[in-house]
C-alpha positions, 0 to 999 in steps of 0.5 A, spaced: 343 398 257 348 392 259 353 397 256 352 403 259 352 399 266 358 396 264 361 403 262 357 406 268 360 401 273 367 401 270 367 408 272 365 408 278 370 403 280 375 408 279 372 413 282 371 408 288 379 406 288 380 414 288 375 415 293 378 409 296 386 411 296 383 419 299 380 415 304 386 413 305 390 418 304 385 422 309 386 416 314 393 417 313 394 425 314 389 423 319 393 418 322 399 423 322 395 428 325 393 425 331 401 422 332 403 429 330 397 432 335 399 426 339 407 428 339 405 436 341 401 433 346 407 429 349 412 435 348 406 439 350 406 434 356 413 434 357 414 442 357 409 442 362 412 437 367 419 441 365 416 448 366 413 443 372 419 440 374 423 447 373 418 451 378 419 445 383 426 447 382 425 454 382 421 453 388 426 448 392 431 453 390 428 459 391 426 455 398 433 453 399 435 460 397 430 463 402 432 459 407 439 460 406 437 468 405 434 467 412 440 464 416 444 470 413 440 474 415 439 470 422 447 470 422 447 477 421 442 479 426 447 475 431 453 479 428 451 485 429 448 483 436 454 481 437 457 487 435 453 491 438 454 487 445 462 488 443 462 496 442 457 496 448 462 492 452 468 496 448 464 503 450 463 499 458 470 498 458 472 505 455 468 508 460 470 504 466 477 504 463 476 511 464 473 512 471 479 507 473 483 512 469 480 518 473 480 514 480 487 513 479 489 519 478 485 522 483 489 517 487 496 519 484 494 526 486 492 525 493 497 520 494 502 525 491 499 530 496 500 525 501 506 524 500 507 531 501 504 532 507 507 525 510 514 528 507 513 535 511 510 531 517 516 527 518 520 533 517 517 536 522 517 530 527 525 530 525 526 537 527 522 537 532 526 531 535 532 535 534 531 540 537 528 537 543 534 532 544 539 539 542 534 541 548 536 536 553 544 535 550 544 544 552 540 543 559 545 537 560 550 540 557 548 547 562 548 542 568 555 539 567 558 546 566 554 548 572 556 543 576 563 543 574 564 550 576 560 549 582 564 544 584 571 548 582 568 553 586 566 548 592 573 545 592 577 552 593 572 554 598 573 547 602 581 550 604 577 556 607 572 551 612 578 547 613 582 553 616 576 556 620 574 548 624 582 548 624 582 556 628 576 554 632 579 547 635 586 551 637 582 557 641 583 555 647 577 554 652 578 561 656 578 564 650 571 561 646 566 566 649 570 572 647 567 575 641 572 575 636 572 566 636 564 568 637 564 572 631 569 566 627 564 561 629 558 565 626 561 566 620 563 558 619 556 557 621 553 562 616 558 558 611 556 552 612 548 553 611 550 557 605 554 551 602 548 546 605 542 551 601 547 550 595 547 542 595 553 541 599 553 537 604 558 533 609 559 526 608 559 522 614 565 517 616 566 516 624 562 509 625 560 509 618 563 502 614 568 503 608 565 505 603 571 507 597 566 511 594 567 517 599 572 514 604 579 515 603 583 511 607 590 513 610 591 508 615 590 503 619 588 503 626 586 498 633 580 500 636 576 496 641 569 500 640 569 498 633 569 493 628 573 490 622 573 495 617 569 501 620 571 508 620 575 509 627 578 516 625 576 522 620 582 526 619 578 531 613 572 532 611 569 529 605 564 534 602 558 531 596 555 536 592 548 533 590 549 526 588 557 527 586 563 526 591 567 533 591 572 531 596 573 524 600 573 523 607 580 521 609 580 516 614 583 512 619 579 504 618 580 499 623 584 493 622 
């Protein structure tokens, strides 16, 4: 009995070394589970704080992206504001271009029209001008021939009264109611008034001051009715036809 407990506890020995080494064994892989669980677990971990870390970047990135995105889209919404205002501006300009365009056209046509108006205006005003100084040169003209061929008529009929006061201061003072010096005197009257209506007239010399402008002074006398430089003796008539001298009166002036 002593033998078989001994053999009994001899194998149970063994069986306890076995039991003992897998449990070791088991404690081992156990051990190696857990280090390599441990292990997934830490990569697990830090996969997931990587995934973590990647959606904070995406995230950040995505925010930085949108932000930008954003500002783009600010940025374009403001160009395109700006372009709009510019073509808006562009079109303003373009349309009061044009009405300035059309303005000033309209004004060079009426400008020109104008000046048209002004040209043929002026013309007129020249023309009219012409004429009314051809106007007055041809009265001017007119009246100068006229009075150059009245007073060469004057001059010629001047002889002839001269003659008539001539005969009529020779008639003797029995003779001058006779009818024939009455009928010479008339005649000589009705030729003087007739030159008086056409403008001549006598000039006025006896007692008158010398004037070189109508006397013509033929000599020098003494006189004690008038003075110094007076007309004392007319020795012809002098004649004016209206304001111009046809003939000076020749006179005697007293020294």
């Amino acid at each position: 009995m002593g033998k078989n407990k001994a053999d009994e506890e001899l194998k149970k020995k063994p069986q306890a070394a076995e039991e003992t080494k897998k449990k070791d064994e088991t404690s081992e892989q156990a051990e190696v589970e857990a280090q390599k669980a441990a292990k997934e677990d830490g990569a697990d971990e830090k996969e997931a704080q990587a995934k973590a870390d990647k959606a904070d970047e995406d995230k950040d990135v995505n925010g930085e992206t949108g932000a930008e995105d954003a500002a783009e889209t600010e940025e374009a919404s403001e160009t395109d504001a700006a372009e709009e205002a510019e073509e808006d501006g562009d079109d303003a300009e373009e349309k009061a271009s044009g009405d300035k365009k059309k303005l000033f056209s309209k004004r060079e046509k009426k400008d020109k029209k104008d000046e048209k108006i002004e040209e043929l205006t002026d013309r007129v005003a020249r023309q009219m001008a012409e004429f009314e100084n051809f106007r007055k040169r041809t009265e001017k003209e007119k009246s100068q021939m006229f009075e150059t061929g009245a007073k060469s008529i004057i001059e010629k009929i001047l002889p002839v009264i001269d003659n008539f006061e001539r005969g009529l201061a020779a008639v003797p003072e029995e003779e001058k109611d006779s009818p024939f010096v009455d009928g010479m005197d008339k005649i000589y009257k009705q030729l003087l008034t007739e030159l008086e209506n056409a403008g001549v007239k006598s000039i006025e010399a006896v007692g008158q001051e010398f004037d070189p402008e109508l006397h013509n002074a033929v000599m020098q006398v003494e006189s004690e009715e008038y003075e110094s430089g007076t007309v004392a003796q007319e020795l012809q008539k002098g004649y004016k036809y209206r304001d111009t001298v046809v003939r000076h009166s020749m006179v005697a002036v007293v020294q």
